[in-house]
C-alpha positions as CSV (number, residue, x, y, z in Angstrom):
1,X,0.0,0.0,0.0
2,X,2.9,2.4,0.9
3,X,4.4,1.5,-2.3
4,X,1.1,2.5,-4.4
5,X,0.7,5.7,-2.1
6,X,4.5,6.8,-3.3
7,X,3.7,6.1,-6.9
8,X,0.6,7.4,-6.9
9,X,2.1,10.8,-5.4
10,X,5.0,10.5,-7.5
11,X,3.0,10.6,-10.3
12,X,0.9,13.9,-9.5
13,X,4.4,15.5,-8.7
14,X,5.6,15.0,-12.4
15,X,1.9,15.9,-13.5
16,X,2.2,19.2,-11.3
17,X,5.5,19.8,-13.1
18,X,4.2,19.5,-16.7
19,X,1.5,22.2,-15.6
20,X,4.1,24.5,-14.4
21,X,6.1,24.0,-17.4
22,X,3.1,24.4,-19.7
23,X,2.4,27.6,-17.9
24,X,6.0,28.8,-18.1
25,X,6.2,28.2,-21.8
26,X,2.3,29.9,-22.9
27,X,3.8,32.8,-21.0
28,X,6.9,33.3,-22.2
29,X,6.2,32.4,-26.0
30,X,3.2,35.2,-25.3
31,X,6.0,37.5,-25.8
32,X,6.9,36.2,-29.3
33,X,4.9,37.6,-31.9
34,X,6.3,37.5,-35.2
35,X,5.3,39.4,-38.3
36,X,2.5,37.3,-40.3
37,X,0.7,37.9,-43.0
38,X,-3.2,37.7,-42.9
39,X,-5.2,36.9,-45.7
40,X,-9.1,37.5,-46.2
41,X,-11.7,37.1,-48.7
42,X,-14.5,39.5,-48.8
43,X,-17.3,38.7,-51.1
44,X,-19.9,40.6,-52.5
45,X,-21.9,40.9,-55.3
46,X,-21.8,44.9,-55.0
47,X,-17.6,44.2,-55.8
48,X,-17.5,44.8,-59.4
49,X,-16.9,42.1,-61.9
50,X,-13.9,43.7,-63.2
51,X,-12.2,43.5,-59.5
52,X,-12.9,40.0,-59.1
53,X,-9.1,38.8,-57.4
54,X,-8.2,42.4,-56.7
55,X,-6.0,42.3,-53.8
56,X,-5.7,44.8,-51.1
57,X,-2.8,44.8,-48.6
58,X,-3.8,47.0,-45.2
59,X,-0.9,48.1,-43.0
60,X,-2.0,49.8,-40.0
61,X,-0.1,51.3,-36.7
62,X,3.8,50.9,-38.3
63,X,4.7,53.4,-35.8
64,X,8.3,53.6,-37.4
65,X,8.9,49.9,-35.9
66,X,11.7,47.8,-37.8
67,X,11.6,44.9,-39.5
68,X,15.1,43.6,-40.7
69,X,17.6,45.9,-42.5
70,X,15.9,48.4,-44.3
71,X,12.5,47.1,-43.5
72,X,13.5,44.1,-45.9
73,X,11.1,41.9,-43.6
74,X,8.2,44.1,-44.4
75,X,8.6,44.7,-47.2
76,X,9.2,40.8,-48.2
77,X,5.8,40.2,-46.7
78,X,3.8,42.8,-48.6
79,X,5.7,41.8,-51.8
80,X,4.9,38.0,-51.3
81,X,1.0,39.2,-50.9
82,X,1.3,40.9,-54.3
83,X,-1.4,43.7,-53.9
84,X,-2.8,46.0,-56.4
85,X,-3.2,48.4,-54.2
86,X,-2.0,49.2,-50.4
87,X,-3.3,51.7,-48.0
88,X,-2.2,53.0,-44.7
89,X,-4.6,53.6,-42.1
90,X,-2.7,55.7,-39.7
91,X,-0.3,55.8,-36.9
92,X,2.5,55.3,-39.4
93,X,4.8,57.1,-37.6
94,X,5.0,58.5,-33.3
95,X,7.1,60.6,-32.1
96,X,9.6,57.6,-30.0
97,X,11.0,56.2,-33.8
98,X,13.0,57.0,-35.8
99,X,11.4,58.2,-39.1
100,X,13.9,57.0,-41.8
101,X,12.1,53.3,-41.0
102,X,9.5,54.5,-42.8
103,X,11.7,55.9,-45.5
104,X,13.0,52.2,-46.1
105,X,9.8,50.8,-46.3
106,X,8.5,53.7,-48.7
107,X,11.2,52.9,-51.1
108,X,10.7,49.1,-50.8
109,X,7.8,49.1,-51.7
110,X,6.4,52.6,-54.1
111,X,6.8,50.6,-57.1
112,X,4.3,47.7,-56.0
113,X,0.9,48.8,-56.4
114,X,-0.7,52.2,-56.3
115,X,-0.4,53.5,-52.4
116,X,-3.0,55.7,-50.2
117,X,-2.9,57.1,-46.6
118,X,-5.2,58.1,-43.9
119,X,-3.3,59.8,-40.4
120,X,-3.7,58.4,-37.1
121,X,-3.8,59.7,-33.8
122,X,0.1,59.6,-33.6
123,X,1.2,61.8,-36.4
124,X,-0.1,64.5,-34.5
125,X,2.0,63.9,-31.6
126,X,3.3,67.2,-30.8
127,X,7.0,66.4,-31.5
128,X,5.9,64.0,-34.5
129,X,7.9,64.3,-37.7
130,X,4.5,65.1,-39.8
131,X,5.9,67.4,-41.5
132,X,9.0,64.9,-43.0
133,X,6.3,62.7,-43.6
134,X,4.4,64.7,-45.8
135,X,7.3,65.0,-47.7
136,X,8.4,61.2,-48.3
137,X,4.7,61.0,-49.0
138,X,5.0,63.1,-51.6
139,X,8.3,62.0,-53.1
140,X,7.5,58.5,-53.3
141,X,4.2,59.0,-54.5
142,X,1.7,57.9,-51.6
143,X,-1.6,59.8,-52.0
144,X,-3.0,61.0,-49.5
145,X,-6.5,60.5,-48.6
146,X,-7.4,62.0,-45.5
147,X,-11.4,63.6,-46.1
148,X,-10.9,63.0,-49.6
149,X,-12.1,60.2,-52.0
150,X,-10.3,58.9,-55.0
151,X,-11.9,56.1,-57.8
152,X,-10.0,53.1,-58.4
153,X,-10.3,51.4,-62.3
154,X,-9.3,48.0,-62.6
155,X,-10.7,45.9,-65.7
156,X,-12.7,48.5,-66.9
157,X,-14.4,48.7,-63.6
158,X,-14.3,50.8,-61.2
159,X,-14.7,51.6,-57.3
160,X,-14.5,54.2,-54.7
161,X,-11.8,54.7,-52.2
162,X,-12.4,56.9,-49.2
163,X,-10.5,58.1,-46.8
164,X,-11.2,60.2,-42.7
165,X,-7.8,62.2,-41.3
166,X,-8.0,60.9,-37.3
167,X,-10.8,62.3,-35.2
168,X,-11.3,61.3,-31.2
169,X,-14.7,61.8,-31.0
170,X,-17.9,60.8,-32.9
171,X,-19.0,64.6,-33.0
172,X,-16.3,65.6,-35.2
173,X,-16.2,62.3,-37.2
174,X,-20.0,63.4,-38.1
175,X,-18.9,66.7,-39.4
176,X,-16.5,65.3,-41.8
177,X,-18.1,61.6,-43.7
178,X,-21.1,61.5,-45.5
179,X,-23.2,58.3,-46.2
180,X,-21.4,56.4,-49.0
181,X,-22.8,56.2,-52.4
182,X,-24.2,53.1,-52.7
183,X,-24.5,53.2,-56.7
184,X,-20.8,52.1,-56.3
185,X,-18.5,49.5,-54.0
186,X,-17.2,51.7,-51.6
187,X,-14.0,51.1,-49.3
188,X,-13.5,53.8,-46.4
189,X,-10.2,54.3,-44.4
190,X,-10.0,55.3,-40.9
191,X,-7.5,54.7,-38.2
192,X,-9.9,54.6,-35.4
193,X,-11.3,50.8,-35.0
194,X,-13.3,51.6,-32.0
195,X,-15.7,54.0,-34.1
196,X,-16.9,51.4,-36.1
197,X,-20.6,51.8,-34.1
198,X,-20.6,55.4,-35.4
199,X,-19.4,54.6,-39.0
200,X,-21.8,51.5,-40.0
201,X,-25.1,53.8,-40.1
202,X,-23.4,55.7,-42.8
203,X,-23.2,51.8,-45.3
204,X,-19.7,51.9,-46.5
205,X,-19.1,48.1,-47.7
206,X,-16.0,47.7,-46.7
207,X,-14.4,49.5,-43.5
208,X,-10.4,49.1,-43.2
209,X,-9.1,50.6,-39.5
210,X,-6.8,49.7,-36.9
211,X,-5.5,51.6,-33.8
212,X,-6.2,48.9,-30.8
213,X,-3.2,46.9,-31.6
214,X,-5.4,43.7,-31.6
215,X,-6.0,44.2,-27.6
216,X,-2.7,43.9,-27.1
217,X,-2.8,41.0,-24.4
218,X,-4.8,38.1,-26.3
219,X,-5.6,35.3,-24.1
220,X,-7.6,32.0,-25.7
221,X,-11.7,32.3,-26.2
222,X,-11.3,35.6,-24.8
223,X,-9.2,37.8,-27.4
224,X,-7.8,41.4,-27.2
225,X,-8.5,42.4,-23.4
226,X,-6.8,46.0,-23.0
227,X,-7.0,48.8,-25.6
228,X,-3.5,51.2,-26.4
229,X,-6.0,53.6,-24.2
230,X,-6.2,51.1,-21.0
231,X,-9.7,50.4,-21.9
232,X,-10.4,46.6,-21.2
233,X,-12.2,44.2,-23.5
234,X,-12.4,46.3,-26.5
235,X,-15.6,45.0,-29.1
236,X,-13.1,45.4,-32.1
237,X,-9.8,43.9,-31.1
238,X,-8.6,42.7,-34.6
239,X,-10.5,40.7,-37.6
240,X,-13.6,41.1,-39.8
241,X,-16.7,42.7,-38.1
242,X,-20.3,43.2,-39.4
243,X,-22.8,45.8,-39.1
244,X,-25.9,46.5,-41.0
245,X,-24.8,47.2,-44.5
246,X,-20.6,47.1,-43.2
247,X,-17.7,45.1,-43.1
248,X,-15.2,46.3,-41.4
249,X,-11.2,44.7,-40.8
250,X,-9.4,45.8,-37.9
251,X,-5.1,45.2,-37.8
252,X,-3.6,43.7,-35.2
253,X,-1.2,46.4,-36.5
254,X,2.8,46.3,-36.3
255,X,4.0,48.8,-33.7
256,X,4.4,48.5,-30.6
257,X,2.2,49.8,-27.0
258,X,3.1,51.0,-23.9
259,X,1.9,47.4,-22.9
260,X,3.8,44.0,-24.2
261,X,2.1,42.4,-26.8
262,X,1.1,39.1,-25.6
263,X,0.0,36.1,-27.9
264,X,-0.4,39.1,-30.3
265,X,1.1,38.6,-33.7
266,X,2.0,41.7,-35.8
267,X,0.3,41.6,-38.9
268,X,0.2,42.7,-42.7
269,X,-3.0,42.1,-44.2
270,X,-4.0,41.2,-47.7
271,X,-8.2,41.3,-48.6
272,X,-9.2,39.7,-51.8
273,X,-12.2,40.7,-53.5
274,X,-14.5,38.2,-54.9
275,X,-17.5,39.3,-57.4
276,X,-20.9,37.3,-56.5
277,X,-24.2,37.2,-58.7
């Protein structure tokens, strides 16, 4: 009996262990969260015949953060997604970082596909380089889309690609979009994920944003849990979202928080559009 007692306890020793070493290694690979790319299909039959395939890559919070030499990671990643078009949606740059990271990955990548912008919260940081950036913007080509709208032809089709400059509340949000043209597929770019409440009424198709880093600290069947502005359990962490007549993706993003990333991968994304009858 003695004997079984000793096995027995033995045994829940080296089973207590394993936990602890399954805990030990969940927490401390939390802390590893490599730069993926994230692909999603969005299908529709308001996407236009002629943009059938069209591919879409969304990079959102790069806060100036690198990725290999010359942002040859990055730039890899968006080059293996081989978009027709990329967009920005804000917080490219901060005020921490080192602006010539986003030089590098301007010049990796300018000659891709077509490129458009919307600012984030963080490019007016008072001591932000918003000023340089305007400039690289402009000498690599990136079009700028902040309140502005610009139609996309692919095919012999064509859709319409808006864009809202970064606003912290609804009130001024309202004074500056206006309900989408639903004649045409429409695609609007704003930074701020957690407004998507405030943008569905207004029936943009598809709503590309980012700003909550993902929540940050993931944890399983739970998900993003504390926002870049300490608020907990955010609604839109990161992934595809509906909403009456919307869509909306939200980035994990690439930068980094004033919080570790935990279990929180940085992402690029890449949409493809599919036509439906």
């Amino acid at each position: 009996m003695n004997q079984l007692l000793k096995l027995i306890n033995s045994r829940k020793r080296i089973i207590g262990i394993c936990f602890l070493l399954l805990i030990a290694v969940y927490f401390i690979s939390g802390f590893y969260n490599p730069l993926i790319l994230t692909d999603y299909n969005y299908t529709s039959s308001k996407v236009p015949v002629g943009f059938d395939g069209y591919r879409i890559v969304h990079i959102s919070d790069f806060h100036c953060k690198e990725f290999g030499t010359d942002e040859s990671e990055l730039i890899a990643k968006i080059r293996k997604a081989d978009p027709d078009l990329i967009v920005f949606t804000g917080d490219s740059i901060d005020k921490e970082h080192s602006i010539d990271n986003y030089r590098d990955l301007l010049e990796g990548i300018c000659n891709i596909a077509p490129i458009y912008y919307v600012n984030g919260n963080h490019e007016y940081d008072s001591d932000a380089p918003l000023e340089e950036m305007k400039e690289l913007n402009e000498k690599y080509h990136i079009n700028d889309l902040n309140d502005a709208s610009a139609v996309i032809e692919h095919n012999g089709d064509s859709i319409l690609l808006s864009g809202l400059d970064f606003r912290l509340t609804m009130q001024g949000l309202r004074s500056k979009i206006d309900y989408a043209n639903t004649s045409i597929f429409n695609i609007l770019l704003y930074h701020g994920t957690d407004k998507f409440d405030g943008i569905a009424p207004y029936n943009y198709d598809l709503v590309l944003s980012g700003h909550t880093h993902g929540g940050i600290v993931c944890l399983p069947f739970v998900g993003g849990i504390i926002t870049n502005e300490k608020e907990l359990f955010p609604k839109y962490d990161s992934g595809i979202f509906t909403s009456g007549l919307s869509t909306m993706i939200s980035s994990r993003g690439l930068g980094d928080a004033a919080i570790p990333r935990f279990h929180n991968p940085r992402e690029v994304i890449c949409i493809t559009l599919h036509h439906t009858s």
